[in-house]
PAFI-203575 format. One record per atom (N, C-alpha, C): residue number from 1; residue in three letters; atom name; x negated, y, z negated. Coordinates in steps of 0.1 Angstrom, whole numbers, plus 5000, padded with zeros to 4 digits. Layout:
<rec num="NUM" residuo="ALA" atomo="CA" xx="X" yy="Y" zz="Z"/>
...
***
This chain:
<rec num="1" residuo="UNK" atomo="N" xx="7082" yy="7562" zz="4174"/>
<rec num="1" residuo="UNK" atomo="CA" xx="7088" yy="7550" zz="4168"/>
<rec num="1" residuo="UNK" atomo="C" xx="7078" yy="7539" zz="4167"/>
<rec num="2" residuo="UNK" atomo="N" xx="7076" yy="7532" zz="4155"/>
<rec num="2" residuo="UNK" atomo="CA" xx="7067" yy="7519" zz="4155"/>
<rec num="2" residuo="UNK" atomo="C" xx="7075" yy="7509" zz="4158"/>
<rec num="3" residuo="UNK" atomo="N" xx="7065" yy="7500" zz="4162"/>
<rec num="3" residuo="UNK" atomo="CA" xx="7066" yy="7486" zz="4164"/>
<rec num="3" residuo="UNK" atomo="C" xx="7068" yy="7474" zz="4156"/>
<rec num="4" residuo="UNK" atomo="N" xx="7076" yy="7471" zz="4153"/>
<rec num="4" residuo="UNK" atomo="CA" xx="7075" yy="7458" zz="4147"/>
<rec num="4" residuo="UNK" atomo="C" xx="7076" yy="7446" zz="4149"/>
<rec num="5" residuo="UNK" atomo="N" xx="7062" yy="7439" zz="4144"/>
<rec num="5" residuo="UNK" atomo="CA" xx="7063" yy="7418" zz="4151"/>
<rec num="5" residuo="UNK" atomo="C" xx="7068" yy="7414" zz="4139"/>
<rec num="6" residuo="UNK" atomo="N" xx="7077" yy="7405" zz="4138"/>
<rec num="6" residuo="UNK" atomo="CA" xx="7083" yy="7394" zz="4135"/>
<rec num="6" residuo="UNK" atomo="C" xx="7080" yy="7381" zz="4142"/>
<rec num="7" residuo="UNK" atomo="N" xx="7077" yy="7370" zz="4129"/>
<rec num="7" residuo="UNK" atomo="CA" xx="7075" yy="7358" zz="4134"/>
<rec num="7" residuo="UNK" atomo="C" xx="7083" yy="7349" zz="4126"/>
<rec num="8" residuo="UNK" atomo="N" xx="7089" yy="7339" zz="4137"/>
<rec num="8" residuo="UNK" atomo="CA" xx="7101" yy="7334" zz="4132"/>
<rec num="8" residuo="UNK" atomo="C" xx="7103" yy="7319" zz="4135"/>
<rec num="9" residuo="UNK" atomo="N" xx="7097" yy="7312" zz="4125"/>
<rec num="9" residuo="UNK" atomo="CA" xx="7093" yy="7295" zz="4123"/>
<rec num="9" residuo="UNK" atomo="C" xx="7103" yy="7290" zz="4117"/>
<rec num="10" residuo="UNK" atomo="N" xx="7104" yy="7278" zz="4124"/>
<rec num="10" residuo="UNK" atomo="CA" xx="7118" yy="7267" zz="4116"/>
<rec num="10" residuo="UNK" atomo="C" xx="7105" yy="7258" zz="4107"/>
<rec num="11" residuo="UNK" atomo="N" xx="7116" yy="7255" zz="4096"/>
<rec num="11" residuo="UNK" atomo="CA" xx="7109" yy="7248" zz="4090"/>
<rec num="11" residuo="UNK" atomo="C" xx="7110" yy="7234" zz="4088"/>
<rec num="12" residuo="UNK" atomo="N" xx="7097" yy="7223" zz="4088"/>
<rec num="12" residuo="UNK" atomo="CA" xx="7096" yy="7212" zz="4096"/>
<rec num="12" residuo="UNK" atomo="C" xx="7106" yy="7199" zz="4087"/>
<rec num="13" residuo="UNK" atomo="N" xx="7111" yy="7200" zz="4074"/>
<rec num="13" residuo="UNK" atomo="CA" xx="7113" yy="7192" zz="4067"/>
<rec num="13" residuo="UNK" atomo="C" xx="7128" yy="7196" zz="4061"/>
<rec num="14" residuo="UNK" atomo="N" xx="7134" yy="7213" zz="4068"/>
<rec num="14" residuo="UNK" atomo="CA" xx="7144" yy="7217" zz="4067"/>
<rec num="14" residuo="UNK" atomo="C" xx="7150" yy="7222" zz="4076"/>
<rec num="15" residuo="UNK" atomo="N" xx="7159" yy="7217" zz="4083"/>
<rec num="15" residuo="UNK" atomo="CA" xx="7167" yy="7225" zz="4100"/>
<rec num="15" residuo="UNK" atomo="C" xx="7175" yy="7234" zz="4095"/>
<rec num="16" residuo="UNK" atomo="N" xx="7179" yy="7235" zz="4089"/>
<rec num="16" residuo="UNK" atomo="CA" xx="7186" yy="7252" zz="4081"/>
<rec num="16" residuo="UNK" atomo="C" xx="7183" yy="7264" zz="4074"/>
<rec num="17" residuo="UNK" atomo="N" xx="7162" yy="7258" zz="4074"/>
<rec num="17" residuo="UNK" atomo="CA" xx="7157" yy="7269" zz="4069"/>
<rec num="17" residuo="UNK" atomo="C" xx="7148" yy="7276" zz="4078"/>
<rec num="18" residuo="UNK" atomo="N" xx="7146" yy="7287" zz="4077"/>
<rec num="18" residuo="UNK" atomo="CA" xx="7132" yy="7292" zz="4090"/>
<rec num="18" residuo="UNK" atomo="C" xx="7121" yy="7297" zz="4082"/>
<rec num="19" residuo="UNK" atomo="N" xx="7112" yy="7303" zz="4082"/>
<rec num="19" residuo="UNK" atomo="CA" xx="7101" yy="7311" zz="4080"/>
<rec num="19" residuo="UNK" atomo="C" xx="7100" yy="7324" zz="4085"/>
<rec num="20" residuo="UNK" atomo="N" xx="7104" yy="7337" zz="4077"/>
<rec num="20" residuo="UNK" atomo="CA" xx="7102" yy="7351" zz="4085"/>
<rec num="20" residuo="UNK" atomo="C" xx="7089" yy="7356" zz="4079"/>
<rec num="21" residuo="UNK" atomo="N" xx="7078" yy="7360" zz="4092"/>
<rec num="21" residuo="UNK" atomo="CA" xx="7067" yy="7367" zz="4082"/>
<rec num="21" residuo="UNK" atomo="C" xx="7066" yy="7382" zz="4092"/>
<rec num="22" residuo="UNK" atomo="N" xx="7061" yy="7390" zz="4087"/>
<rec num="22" residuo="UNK" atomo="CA" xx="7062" yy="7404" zz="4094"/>
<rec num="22" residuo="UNK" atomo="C" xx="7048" yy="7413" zz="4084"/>
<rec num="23" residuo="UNK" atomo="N" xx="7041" yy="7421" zz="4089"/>
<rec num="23" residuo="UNK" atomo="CA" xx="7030" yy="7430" zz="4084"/>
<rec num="23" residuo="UNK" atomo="C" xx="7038" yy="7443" zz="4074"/>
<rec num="24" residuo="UNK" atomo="N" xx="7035" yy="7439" zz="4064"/>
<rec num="24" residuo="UNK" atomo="CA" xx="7041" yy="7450" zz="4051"/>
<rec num="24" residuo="UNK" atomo="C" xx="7040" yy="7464" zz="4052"/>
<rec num="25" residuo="UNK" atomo="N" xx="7029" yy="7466" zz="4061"/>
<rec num="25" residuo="UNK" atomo="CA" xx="7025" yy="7479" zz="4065"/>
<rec num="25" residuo="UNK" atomo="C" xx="7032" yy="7484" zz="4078"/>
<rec num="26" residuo="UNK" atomo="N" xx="7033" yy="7477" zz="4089"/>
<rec num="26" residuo="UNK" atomo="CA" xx="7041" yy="7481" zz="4099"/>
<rec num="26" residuo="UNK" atomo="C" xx="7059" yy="7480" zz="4093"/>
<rec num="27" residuo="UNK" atomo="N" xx="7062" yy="7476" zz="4083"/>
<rec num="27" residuo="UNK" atomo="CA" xx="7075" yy="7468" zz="4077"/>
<rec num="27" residuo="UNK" atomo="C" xx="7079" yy="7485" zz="4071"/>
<rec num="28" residuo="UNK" atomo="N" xx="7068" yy="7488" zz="4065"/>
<rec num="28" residuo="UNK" atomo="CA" xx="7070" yy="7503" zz="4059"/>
<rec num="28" residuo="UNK" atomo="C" xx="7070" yy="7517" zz="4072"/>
<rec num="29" residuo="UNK" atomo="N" xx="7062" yy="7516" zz="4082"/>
<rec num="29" residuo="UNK" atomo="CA" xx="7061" yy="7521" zz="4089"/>
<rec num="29" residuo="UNK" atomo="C" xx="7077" yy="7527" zz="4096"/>
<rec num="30" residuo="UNK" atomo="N" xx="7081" yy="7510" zz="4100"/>
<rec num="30" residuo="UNK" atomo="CA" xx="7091" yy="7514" zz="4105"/>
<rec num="30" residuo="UNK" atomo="C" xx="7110" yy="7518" zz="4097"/>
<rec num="31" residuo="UNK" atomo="N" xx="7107" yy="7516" zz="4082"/>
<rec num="31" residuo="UNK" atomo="CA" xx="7116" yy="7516" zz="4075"/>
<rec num="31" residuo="UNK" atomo="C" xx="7111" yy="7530" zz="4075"/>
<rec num="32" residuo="UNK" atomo="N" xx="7108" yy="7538" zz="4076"/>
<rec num="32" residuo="UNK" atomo="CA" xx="7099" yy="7550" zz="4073"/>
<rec num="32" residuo="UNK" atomo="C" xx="7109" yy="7559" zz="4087"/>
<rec num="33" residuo="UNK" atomo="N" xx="7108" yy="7555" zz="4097"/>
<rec num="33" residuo="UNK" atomo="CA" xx="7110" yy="7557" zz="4109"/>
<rec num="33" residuo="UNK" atomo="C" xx="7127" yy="7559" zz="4110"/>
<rec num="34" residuo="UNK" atomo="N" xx="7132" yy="7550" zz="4106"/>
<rec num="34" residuo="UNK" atomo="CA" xx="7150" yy="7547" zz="4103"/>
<rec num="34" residuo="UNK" atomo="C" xx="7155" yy="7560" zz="4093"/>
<rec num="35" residuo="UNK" atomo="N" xx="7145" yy="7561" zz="4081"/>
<rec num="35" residuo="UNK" atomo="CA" xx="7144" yy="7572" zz="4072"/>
<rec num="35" residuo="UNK" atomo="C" xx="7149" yy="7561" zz="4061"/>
<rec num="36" residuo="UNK" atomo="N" xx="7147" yy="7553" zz="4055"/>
<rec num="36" residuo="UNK" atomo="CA" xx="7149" yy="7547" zz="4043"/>
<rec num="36" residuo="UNK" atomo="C" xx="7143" yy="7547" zz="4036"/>
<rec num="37" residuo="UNK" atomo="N" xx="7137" yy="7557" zz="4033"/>
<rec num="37" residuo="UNK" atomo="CA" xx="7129" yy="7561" zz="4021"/>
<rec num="37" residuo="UNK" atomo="C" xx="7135" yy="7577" zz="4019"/>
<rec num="38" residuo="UNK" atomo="N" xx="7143" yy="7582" zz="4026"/>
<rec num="38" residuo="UNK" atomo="CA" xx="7146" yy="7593" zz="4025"/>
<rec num="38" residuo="UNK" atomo="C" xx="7156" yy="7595" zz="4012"/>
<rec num="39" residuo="UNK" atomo="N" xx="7153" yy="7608" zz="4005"/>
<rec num="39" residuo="UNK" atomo="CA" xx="7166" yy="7611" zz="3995"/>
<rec num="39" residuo="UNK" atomo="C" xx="7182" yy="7613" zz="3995"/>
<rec num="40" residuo="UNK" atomo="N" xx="7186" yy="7612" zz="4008"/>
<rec num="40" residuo="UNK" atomo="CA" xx="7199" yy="7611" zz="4014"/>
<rec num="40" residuo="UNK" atomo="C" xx="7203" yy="7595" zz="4008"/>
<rec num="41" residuo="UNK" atomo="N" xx="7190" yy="7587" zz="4016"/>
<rec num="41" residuo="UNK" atomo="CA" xx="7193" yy="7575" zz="4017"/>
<rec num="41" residuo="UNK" atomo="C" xx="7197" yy="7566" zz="4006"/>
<rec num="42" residuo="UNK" atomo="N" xx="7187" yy="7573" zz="4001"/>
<rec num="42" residuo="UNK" atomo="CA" xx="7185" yy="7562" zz="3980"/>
<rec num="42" residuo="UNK" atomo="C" xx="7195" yy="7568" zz="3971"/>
<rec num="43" residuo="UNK" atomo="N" xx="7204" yy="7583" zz="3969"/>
<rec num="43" residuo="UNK" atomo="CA" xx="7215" yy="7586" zz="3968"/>
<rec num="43" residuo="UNK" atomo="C" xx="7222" yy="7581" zz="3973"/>
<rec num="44" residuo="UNK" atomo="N" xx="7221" yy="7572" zz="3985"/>
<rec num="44" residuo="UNK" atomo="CA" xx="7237" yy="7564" zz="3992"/>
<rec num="44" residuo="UNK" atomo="C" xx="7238" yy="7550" zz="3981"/>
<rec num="45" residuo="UNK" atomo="N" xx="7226" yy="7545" zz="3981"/>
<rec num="45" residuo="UNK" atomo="CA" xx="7222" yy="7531" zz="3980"/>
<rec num="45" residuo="UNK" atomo="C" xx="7222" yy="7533" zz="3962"/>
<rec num="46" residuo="UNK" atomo="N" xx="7220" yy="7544" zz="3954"/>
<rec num="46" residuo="UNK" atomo="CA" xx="7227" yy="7545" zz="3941"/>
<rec num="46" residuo="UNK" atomo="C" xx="7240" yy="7542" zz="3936"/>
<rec num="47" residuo="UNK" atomo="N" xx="7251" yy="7554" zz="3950"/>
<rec num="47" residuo="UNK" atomo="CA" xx="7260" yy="7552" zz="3948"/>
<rec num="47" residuo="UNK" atomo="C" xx="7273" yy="7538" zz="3953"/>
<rec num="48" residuo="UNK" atomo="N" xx="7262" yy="7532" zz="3956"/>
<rec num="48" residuo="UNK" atomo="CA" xx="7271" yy="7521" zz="3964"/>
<rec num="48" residuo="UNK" atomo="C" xx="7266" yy="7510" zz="3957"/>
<rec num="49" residuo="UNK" atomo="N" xx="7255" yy="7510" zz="3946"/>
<rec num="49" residuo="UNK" atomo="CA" xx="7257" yy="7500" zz="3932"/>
<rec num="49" residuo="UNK" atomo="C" xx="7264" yy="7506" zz="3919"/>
<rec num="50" residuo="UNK" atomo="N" xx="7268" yy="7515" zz="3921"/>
<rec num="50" residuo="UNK" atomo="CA" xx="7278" yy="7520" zz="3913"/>
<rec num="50" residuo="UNK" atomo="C" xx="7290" yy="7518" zz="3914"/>
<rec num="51" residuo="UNK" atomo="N" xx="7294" yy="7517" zz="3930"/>
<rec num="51" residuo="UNK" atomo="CA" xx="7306" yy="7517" zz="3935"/>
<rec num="51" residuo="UNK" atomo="C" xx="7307" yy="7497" zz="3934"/>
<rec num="52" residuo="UNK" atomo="N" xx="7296" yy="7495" zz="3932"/>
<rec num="52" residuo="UNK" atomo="CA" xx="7298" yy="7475" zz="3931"/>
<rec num="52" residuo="UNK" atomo="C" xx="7299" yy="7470" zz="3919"/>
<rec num="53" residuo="UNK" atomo="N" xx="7293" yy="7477" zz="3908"/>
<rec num="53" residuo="UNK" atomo="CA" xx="7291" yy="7476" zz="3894"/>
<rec num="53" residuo="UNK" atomo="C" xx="7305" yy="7476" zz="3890"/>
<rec num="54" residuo="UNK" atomo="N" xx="7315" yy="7491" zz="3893"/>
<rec num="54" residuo="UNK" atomo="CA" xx="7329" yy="7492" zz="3892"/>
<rec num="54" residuo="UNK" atomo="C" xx="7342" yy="7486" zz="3897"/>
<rec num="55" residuo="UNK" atomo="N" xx="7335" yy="7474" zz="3907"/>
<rec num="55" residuo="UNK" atomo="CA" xx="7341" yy="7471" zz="3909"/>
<rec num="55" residuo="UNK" atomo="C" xx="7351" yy="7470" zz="3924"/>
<rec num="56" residuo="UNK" atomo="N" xx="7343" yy="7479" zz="3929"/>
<rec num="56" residuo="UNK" atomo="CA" xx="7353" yy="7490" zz="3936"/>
<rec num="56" residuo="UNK" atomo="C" xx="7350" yy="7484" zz="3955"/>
<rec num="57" residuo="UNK" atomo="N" xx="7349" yy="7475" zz="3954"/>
<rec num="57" residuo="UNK" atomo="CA" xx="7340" yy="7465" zz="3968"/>
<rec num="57" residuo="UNK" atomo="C" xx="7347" yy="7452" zz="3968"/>
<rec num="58" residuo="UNK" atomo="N" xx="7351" yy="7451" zz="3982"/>
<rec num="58" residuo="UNK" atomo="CA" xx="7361" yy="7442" zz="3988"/>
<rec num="58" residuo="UNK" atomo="C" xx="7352" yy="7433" zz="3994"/>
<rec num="59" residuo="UNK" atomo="N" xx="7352" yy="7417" zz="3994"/>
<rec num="59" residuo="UNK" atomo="CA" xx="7345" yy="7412" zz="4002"/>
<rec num="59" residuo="UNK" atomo="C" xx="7352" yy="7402" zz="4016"/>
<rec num="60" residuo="UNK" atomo="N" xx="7348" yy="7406" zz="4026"/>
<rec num="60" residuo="UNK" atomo="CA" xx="7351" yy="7403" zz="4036"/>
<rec num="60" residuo="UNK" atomo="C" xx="7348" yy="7392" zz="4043"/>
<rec num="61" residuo="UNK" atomo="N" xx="7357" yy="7384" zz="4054"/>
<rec num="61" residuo="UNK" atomo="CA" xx="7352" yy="7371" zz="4057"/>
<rec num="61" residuo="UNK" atomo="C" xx="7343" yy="7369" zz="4072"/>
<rec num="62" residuo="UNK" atomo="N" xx="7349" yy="7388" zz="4079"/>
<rec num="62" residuo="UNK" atomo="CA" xx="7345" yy="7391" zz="4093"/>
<rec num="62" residuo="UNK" atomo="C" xx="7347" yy="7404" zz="4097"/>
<rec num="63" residuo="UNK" atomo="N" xx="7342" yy="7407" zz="4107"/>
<rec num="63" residuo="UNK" atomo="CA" xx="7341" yy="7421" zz="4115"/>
<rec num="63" residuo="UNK" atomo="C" xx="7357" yy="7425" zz="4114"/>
<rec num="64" residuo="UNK" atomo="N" xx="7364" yy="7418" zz="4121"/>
<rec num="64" residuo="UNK" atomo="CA" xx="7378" yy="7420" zz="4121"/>
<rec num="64" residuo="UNK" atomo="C" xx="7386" yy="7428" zz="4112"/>
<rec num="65" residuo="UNK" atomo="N" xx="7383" yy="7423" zz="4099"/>
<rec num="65" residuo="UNK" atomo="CA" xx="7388" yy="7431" zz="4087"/>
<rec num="65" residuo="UNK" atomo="C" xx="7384" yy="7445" zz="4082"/>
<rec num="66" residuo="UNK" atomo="N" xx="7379" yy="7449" zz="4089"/>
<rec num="66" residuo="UNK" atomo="CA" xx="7375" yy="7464" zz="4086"/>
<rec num="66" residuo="UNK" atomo="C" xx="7385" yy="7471" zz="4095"/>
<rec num="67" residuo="UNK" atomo="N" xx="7391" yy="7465" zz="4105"/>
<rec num="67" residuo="UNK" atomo="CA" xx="7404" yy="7479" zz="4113"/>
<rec num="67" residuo="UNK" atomo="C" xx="7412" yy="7481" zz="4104"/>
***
């Protein structure tokens, strides 16, 4: 399993915004690791803008509403 650093800066002229920066190469490493690059994966992530395109996606306000 890789490692990933994240660095995570408020930003000085906005309190509601931060700065995320992380290495693109360790970013792939570990997305690699999860398997999201896999063909399972990108067939899910097809069918679930198909399933949003149609319509067919409920939007939720919290955890709660999914029992």
């Amino acid at each position: 399993m890789s490692s990933l650093t994240i660095t995570i800066k408020p930003k000085i002229n906005n309190t509601r915004k931060v700065l995320v920066e992380m290495d693109a190469e360790k970013l792939e490493r570990f997305a690699a690791d999860f398997g999201f690059f896999s063909q399972e994966f990108l067939k899910s992530l097809e069918r679930a803008e198909k399933d949003y395109k149609k319509g067919r996606v409920q939007k939720i306000k919290n955890l709660k509403q999914l029992r």
